[in-house]
mmCIF file of the N, C-alpha and C atoms, coordinates in Angstrom:
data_MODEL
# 
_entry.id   MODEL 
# 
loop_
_atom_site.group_PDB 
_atom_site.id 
_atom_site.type_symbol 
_atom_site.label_atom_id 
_atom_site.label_alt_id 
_atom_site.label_comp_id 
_atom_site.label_asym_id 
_atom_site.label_entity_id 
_atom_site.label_seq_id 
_atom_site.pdbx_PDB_ins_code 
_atom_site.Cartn_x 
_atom_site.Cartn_y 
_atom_site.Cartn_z 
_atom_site.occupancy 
_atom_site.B_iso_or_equiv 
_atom_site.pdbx_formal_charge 
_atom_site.auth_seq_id 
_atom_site.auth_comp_id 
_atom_site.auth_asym_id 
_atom_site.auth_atom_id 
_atom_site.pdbx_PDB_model_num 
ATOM 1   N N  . UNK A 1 1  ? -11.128 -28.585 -14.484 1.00 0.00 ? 1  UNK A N  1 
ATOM 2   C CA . UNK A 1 1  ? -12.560 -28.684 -14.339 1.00 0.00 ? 1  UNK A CA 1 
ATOM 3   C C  . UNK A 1 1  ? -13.216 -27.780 -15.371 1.00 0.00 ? 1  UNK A C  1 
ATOM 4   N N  . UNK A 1 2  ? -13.889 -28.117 -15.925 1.00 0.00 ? 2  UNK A N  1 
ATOM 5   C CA . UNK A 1 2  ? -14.821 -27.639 -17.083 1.00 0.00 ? 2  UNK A CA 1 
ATOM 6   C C  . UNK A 1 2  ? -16.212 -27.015 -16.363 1.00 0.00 ? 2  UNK A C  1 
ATOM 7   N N  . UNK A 1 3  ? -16.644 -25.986 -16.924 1.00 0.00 ? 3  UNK A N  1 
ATOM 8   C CA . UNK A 1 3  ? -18.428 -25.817 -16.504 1.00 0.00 ? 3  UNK A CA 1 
ATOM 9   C C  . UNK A 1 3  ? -19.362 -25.706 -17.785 1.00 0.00 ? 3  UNK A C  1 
ATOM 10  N N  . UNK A 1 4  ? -20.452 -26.314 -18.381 1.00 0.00 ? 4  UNK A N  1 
ATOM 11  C CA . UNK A 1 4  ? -21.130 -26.211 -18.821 1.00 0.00 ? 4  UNK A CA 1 
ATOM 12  C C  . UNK A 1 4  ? -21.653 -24.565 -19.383 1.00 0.00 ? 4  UNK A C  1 
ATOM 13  N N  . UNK A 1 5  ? -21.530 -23.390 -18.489 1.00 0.00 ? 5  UNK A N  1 
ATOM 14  C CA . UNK A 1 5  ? -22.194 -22.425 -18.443 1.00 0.00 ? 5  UNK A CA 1 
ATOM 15  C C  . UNK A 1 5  ? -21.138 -21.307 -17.555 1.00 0.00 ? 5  UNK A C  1 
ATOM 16  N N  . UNK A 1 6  ? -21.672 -20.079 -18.013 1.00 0.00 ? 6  UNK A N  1 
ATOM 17  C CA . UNK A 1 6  ? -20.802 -18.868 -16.940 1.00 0.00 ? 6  UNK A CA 1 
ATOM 18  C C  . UNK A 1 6  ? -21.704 -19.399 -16.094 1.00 0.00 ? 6  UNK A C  1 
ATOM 19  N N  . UNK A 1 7  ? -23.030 -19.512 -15.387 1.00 0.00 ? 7  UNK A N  1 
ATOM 20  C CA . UNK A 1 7  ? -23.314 -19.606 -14.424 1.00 0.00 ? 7  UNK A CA 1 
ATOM 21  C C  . UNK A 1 7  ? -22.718 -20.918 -13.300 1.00 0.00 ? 7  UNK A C  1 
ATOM 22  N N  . UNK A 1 8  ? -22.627 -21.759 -13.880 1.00 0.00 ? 8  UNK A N  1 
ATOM 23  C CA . UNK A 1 8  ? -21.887 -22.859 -13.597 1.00 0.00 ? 8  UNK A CA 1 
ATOM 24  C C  . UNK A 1 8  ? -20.914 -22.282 -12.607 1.00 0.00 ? 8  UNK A C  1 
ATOM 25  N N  . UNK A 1 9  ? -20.052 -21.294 -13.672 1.00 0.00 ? 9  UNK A N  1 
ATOM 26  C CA . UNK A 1 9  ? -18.694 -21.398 -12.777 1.00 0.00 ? 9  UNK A CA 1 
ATOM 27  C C  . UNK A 1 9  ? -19.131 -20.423 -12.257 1.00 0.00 ? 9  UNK A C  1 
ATOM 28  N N  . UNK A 1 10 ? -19.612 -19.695 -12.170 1.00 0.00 ? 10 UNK A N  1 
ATOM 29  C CA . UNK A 1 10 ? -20.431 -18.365 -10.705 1.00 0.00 ? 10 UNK A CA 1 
ATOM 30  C C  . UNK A 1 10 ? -20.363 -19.456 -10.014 1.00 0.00 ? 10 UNK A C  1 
ATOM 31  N N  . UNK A 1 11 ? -21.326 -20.191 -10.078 1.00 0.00 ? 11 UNK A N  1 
ATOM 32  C CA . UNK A 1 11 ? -21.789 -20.822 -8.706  1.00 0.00 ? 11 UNK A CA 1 
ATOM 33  C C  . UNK A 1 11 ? -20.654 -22.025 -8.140  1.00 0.00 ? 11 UNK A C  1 
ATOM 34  N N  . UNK A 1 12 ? -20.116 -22.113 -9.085  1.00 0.00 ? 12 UNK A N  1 
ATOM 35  C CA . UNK A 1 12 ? -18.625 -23.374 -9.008  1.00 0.00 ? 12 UNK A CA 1 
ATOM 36  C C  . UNK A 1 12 ? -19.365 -24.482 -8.126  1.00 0.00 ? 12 UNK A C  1 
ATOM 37  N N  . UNK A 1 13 ? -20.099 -25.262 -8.291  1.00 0.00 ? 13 UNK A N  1 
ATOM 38  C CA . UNK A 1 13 ? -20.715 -26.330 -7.896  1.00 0.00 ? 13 UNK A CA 1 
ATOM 39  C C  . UNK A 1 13 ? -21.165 -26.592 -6.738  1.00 0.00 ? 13 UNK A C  1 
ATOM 40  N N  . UNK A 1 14 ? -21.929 -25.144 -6.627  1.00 0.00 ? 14 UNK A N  1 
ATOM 41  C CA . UNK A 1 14 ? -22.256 -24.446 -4.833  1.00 0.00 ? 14 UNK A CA 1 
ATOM 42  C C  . UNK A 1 14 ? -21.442 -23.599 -4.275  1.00 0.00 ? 14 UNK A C  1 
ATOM 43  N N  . UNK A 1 15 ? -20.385 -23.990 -3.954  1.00 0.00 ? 15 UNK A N  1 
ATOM 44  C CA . UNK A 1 15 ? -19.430 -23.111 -3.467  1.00 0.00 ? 15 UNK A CA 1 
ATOM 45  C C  . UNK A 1 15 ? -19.262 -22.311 -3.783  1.00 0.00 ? 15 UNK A C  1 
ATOM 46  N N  . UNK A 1 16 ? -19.614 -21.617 -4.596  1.00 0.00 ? 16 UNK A N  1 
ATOM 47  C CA . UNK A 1 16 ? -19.640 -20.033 -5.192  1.00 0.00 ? 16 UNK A CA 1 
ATOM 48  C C  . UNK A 1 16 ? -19.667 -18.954 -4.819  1.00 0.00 ? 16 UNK A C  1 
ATOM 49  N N  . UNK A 1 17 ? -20.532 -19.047 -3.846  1.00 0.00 ? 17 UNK A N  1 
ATOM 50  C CA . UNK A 1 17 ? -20.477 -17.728 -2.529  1.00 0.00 ? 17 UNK A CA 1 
ATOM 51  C C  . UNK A 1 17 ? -18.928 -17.960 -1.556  1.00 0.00 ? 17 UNK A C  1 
ATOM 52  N N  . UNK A 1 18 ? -18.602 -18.856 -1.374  1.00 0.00 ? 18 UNK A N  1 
ATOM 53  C CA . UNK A 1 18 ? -16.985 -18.961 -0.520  1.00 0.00 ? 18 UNK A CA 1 
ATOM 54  C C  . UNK A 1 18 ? -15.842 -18.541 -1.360  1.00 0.00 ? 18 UNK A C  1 
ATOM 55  N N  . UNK A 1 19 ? -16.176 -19.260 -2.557  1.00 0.00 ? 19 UNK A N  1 
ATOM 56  C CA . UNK A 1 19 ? -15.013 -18.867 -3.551  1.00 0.00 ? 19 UNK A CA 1 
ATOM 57  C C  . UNK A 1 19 ? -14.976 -17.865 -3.764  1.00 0.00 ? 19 UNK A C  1 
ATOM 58  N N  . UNK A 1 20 ? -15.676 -16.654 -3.756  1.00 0.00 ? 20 UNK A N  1 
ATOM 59  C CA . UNK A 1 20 ? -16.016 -15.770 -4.273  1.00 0.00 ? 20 UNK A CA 1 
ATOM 60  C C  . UNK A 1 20 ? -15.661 -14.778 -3.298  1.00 0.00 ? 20 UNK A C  1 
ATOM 61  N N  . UNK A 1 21 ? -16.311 -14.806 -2.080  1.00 0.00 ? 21 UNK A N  1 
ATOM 62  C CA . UNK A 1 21 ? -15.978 -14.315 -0.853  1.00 0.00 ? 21 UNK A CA 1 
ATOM 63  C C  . UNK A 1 21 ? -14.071 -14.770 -0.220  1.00 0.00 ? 21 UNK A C  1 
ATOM 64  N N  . UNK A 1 22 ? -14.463 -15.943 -0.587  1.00 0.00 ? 22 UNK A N  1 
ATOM 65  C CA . UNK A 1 22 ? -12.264 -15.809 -0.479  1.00 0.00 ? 22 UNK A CA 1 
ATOM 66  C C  . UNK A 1 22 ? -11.636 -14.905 -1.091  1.00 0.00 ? 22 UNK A C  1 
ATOM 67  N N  . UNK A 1 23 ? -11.986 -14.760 -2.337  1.00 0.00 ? 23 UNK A N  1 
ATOM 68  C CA . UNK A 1 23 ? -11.086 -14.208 -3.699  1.00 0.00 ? 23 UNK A CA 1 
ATOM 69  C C  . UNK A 1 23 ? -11.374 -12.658 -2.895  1.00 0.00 ? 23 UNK A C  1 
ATOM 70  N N  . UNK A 1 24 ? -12.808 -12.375 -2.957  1.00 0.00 ? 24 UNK A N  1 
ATOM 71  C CA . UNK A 1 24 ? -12.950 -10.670 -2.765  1.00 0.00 ? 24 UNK A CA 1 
ATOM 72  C C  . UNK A 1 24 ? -12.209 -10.172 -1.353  1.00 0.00 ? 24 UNK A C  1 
ATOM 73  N N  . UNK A 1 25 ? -12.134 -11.270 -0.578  1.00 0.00 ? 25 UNK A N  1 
ATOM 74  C CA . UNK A 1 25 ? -11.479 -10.834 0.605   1.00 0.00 ? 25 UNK A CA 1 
ATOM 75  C C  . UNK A 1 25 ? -10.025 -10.860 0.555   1.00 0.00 ? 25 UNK A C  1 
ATOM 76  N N  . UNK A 1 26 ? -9.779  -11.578 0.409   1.00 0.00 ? 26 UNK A N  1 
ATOM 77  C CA . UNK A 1 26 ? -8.098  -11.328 -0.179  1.00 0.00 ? 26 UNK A CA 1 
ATOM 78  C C  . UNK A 1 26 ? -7.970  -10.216 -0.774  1.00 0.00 ? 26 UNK A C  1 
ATOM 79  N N  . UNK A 1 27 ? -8.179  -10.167 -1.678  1.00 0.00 ? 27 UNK A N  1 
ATOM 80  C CA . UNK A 1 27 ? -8.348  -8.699  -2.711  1.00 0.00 ? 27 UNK A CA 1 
ATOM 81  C C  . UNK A 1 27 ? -8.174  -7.345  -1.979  1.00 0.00 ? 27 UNK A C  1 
ATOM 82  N N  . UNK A 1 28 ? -9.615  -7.227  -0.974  1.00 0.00 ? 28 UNK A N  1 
ATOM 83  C CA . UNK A 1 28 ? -9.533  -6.099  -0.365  1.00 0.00 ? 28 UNK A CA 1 
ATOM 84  C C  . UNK A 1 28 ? -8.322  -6.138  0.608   1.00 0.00 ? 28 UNK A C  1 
ATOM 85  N N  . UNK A 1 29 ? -7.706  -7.219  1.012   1.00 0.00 ? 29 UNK A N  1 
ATOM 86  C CA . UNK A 1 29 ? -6.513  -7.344  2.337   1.00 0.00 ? 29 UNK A CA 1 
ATOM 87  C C  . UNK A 1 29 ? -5.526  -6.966  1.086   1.00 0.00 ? 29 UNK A C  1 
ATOM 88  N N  . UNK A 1 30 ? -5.211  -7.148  0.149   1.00 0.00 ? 30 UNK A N  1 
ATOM 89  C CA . UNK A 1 30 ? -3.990  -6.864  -0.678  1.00 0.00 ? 30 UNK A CA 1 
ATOM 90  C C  . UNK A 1 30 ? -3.743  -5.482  -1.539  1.00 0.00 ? 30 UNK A C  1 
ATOM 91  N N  . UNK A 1 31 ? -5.216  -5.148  -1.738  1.00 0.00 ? 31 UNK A N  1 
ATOM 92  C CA . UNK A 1 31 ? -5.357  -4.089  -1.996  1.00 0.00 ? 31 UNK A CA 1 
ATOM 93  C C  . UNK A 1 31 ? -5.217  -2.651  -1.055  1.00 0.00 ? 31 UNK A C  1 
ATOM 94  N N  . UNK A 1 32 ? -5.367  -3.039  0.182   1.00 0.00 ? 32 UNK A N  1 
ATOM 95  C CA . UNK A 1 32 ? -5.306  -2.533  1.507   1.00 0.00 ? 32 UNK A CA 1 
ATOM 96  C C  . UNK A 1 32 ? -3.627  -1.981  1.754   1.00 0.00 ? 32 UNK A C  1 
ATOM 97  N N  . UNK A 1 33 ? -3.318  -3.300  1.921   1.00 0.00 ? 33 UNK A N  1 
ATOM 98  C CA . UNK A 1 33 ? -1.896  -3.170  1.825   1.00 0.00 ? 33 UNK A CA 1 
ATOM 99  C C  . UNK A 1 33 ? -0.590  -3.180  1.269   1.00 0.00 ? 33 UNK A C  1 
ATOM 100 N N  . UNK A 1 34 ? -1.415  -2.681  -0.219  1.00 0.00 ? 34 UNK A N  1 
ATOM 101 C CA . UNK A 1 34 ? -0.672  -1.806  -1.315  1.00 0.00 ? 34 UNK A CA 1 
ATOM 102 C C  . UNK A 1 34 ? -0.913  -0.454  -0.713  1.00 0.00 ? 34 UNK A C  1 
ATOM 103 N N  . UNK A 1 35 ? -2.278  -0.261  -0.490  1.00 0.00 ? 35 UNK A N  1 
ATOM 104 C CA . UNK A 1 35 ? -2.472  1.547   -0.197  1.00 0.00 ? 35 UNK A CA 1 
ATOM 105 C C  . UNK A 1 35 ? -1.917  1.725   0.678   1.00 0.00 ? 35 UNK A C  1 
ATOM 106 N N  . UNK A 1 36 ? -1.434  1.136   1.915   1.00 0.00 ? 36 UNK A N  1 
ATOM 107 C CA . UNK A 1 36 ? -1.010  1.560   2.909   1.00 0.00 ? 36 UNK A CA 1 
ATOM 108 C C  . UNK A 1 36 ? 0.308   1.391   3.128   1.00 0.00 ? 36 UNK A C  1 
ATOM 109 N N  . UNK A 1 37 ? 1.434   0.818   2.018   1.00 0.00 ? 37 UNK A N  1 
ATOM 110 C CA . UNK A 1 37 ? 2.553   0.825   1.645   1.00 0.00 ? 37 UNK A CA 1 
ATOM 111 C C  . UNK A 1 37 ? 2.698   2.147   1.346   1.00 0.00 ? 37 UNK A C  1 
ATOM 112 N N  . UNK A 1 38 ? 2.328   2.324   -0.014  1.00 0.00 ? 38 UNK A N  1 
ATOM 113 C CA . UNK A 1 38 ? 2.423   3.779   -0.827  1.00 0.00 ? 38 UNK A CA 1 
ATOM 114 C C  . UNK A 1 38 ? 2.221   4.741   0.276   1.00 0.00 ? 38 UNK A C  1 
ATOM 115 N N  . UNK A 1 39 ? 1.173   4.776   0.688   1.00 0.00 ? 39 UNK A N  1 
ATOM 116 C CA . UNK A 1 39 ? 1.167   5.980   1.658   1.00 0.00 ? 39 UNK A CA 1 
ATOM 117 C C  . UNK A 1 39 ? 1.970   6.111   2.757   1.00 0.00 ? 39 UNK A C  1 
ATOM 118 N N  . UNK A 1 40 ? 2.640   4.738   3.612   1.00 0.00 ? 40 UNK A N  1 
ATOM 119 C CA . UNK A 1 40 ? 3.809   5.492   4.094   1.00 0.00 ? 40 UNK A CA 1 
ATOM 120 C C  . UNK A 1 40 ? 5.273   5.206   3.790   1.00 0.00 ? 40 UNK A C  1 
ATOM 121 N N  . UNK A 1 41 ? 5.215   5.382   2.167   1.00 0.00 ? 41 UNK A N  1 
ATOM 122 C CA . UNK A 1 41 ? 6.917   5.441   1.523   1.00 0.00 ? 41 UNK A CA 1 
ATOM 123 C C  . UNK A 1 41 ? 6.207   6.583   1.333   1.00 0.00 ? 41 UNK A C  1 
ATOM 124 N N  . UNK A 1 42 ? 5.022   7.690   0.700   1.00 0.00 ? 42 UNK A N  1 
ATOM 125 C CA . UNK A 1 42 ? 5.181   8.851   0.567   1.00 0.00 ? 42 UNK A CA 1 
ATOM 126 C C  . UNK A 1 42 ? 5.581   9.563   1.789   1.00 0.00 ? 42 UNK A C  1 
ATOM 127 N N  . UNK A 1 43 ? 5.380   9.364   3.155   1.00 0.00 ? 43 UNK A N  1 
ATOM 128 C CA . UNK A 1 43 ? 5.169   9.756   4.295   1.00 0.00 ? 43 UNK A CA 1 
ATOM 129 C C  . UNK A 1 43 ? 6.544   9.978   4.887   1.00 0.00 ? 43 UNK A C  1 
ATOM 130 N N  . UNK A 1 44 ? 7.227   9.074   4.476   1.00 0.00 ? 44 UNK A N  1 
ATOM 131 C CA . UNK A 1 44 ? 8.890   8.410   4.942   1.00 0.00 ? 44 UNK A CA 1 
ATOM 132 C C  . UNK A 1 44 ? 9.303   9.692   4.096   1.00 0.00 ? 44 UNK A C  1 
ATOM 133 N N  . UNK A 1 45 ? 9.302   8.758   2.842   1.00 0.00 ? 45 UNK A N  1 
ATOM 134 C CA . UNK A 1 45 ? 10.088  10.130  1.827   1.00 0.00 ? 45 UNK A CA 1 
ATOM 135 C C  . UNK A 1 45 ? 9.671   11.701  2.255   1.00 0.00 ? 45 UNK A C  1 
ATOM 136 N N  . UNK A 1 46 ? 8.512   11.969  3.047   1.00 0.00 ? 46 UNK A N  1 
ATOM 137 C CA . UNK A 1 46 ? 8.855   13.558  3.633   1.00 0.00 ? 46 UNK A CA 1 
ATOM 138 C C  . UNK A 1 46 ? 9.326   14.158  4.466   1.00 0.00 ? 46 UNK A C  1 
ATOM 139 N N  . UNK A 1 47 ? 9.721   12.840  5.417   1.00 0.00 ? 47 UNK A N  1 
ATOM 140 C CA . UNK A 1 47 ? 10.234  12.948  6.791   1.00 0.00 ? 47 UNK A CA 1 
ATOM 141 C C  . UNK A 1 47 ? 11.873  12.938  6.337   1.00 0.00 ? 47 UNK A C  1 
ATOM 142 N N  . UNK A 1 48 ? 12.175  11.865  5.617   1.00 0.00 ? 48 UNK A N  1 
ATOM 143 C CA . UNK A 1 48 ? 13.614  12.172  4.948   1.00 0.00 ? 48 UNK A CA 1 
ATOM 144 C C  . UNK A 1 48 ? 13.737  13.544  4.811   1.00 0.00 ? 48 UNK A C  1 
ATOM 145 N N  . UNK A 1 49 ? 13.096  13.997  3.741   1.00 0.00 ? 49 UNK A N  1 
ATOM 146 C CA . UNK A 1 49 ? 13.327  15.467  3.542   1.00 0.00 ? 49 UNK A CA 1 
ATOM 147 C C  . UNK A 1 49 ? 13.811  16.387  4.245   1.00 0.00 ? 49 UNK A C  1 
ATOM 148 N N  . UNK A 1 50 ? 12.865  16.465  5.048   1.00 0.00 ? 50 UNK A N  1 
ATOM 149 C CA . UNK A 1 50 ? 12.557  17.792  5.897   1.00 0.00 ? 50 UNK A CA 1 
ATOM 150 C C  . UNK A 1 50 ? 13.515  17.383  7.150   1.00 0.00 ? 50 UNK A C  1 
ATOM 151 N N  . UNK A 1 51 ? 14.312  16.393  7.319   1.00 0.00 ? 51 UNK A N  1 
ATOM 152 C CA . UNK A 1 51 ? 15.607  15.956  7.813   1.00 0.00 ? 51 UNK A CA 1 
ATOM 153 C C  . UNK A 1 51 ? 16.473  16.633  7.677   1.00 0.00 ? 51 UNK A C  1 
ATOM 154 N N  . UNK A 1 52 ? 16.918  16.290  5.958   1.00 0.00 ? 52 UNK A N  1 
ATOM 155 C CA . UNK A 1 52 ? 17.797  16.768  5.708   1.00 0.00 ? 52 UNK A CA 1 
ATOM 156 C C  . UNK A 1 52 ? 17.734  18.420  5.699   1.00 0.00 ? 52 UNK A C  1 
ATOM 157 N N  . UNK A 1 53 ? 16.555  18.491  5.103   1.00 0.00 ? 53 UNK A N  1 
ATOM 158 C CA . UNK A 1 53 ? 16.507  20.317  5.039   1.00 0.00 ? 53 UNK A CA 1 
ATOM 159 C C  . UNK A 1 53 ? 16.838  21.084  6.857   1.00 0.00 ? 53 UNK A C  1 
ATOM 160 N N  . UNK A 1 54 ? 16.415  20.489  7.559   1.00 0.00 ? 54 UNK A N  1 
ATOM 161 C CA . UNK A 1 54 ? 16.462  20.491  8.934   1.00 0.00 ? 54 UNK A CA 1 
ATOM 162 C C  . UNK A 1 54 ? 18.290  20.835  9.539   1.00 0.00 ? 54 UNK A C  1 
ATOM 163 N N  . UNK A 1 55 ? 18.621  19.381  8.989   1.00 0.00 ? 55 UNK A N  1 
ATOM 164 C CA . UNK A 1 55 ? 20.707  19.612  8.784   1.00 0.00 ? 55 UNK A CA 1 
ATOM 165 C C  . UNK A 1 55 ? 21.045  20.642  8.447   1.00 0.00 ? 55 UNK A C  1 
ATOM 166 N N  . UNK A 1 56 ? 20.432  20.976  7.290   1.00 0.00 ? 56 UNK A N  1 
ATOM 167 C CA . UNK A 1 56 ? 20.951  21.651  6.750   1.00 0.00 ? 56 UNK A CA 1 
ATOM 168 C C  . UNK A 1 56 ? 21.141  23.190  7.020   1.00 0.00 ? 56 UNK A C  1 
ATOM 169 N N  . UNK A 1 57 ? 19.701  23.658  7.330   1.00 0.00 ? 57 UNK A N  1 
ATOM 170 C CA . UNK A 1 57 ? 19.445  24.452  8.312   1.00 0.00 ? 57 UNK A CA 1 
ATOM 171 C C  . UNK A 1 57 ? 20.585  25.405  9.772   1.00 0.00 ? 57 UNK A C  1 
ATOM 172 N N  . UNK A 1 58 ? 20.280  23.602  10.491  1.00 0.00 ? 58 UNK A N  1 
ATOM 173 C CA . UNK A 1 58 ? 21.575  23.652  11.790  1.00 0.00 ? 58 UNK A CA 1 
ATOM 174 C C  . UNK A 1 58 ? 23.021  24.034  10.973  1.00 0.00 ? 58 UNK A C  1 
ATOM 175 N N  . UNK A 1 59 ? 23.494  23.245  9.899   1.00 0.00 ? 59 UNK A N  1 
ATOM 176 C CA . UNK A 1 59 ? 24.519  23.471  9.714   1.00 0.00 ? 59 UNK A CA 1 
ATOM 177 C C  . UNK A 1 59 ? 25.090  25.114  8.999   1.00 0.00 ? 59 UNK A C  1 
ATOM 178 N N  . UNK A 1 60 ? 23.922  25.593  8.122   1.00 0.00 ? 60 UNK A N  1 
ATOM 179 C CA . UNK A 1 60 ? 24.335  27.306  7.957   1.00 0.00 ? 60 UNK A CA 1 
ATOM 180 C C  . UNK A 1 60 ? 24.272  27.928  9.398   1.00 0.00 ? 60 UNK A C  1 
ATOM 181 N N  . UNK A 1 61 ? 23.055  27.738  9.992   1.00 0.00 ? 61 UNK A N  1 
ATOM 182 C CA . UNK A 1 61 ? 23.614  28.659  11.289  1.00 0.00 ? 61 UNK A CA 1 
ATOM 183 C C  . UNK A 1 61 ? 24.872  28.093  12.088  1.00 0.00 ? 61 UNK A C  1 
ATOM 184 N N  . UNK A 1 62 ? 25.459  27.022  12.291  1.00 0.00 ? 62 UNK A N  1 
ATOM 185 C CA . UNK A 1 62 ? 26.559  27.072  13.061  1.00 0.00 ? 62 UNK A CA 1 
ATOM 186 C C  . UNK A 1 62 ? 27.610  27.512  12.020  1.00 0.00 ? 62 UNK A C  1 
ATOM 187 N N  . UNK A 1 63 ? 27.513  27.663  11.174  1.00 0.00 ? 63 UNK A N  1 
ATOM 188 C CA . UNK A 1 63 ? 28.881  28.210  10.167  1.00 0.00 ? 63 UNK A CA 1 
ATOM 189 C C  . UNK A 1 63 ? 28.560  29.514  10.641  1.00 0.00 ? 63 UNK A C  1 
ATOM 190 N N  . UNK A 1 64 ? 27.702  30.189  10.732  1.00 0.00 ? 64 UNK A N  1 
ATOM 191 C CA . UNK A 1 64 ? 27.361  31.673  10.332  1.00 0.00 ? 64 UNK A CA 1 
ATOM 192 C C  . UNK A 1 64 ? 27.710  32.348  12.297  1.00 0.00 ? 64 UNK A C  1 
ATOM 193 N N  . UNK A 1 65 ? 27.466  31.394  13.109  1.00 0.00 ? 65 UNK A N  1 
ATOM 194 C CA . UNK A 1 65 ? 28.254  31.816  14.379  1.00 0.00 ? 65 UNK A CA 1 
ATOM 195 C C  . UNK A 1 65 ? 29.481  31.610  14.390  1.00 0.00 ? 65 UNK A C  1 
ATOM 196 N N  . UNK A 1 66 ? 30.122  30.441  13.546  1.00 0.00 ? 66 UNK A N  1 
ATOM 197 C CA . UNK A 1 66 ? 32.079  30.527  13.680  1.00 0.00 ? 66 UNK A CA 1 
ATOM 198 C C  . UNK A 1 66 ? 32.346  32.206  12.892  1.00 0.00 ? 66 UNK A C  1 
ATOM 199 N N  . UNK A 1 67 ? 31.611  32.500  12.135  1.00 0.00 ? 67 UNK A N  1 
ATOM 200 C CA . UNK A 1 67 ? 32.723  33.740  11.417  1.00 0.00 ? 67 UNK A CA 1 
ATOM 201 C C  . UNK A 1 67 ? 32.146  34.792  12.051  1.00 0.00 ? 67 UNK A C  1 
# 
């Protein structure tokens, strides 16, 4: 489909406000749930951590009661 004009395809042959409103809404849902990925693999990845640091922890003090 061809448009005559940028306004043309703004308005995409009326429908312009739906198309438009589809696209931006999607957008914000995908954009959403990119941010809220990232933020809890950062979240995960600290809980890992502080796991292991945690083990690690338990495991010097039970060495340090065998001797």
């Amino acid at each position: 489909m061809q448009f005559e004009s940028f306004s043309d395809f703004i308005s995409m042959g009326g429908y312009g406000f739906y198309v438009w409103l589809s696209f931006g809404s999607c957008a914000l849902v995908l954009s959403s749930v990119l941010i809220s990925s990232l933020f809890d693999g950062k979240r995960l990845k600290q809980q890992v951590r502080l796991q292991i640091e945690r083990e690690a922890r338990i495991k010097k003090a039970q060495q340090e009661q065998a001797v």
